[in-house]
C-alpha positions in Angstrom: -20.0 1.5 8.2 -21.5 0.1 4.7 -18.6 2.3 3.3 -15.5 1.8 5.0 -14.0 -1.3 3.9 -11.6 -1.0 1.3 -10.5 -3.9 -1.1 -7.6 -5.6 -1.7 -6.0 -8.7 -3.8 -5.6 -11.6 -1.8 -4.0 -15.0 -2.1 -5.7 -18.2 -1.3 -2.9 -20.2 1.4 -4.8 -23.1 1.9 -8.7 -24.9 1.4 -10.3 -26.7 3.7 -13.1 -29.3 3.6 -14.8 -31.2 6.5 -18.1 -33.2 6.9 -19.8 -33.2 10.0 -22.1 -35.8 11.1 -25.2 -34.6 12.4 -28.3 -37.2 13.5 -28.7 -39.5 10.3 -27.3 -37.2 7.3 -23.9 -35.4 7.0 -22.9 -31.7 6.3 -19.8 -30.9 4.2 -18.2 -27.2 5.0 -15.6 -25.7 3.0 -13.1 -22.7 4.1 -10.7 -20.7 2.7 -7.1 -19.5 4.2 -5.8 -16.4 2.4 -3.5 -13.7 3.2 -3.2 -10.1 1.8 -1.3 -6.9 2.2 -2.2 -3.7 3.4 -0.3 -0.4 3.7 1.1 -0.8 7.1 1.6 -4.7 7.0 2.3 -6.9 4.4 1.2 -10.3 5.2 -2.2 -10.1 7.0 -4.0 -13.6 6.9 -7.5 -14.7 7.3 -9.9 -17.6 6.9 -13.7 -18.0 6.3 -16.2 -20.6 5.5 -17.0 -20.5 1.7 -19.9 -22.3 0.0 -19.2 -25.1 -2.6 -19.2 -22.3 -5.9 -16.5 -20.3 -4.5 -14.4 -23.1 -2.6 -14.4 -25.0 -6.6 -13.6 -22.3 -8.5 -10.6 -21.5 -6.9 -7.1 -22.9 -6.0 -4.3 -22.8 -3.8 -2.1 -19.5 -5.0 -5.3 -18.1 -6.6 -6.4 -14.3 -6.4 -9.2 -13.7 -4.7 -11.1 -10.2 -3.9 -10.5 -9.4 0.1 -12.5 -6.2 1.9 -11.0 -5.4 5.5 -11.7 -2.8 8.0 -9.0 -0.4 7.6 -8.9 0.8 11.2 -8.7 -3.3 12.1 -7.9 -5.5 9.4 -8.1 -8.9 10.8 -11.8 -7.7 10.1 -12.5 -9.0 6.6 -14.3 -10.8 4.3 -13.5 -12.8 1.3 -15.0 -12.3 -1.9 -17.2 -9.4 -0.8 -19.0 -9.0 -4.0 -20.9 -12.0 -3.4 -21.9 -12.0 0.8 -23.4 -9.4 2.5 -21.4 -7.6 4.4 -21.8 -4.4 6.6 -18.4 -2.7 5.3 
């Protein structure tokens, strides 16, 4: 499955960023909402937890770099080059 995934240019809908409590120290975790088209559908959307780099260096209405499964496309991943992904 390493090879199926297929790219495509998505746009960023929405950031998110939230801080969870946890004992006596805090954890901040950022997300991305993005949408993109494939063949068969034009608007797909998805969301995933980011790390700080990515969620800063990109804005609402930015381009981003999406890899879905093309048999299932609410399977993907944004910004593939940079996560490991199995497709």
């Amino acid at each position: 499955m390493a090879n199926d995934g297929i790219d495509a240019i998505g746009i960023v809908t929405h950031k998110t960023q939230s801080q969870a409590k946890s004992g006596s120290g805090s954890t901040v975790h950022y997300s991305l909402s993005y949408s993109f088209a494939i063949p068969d559908d034009p608007y797909v959307k998805g969301m995933q937890d980011v790390g700080k780099t990515l969620y800063d260096s990109v804005s609402e209405g930015a381009e981003i770099t999406v890899r879905y499964i093309p048999t299932d496309p609410l399977i993907n991943v944004a910004d593939p080059t940079n996560r490991n992904t199995n497709f």
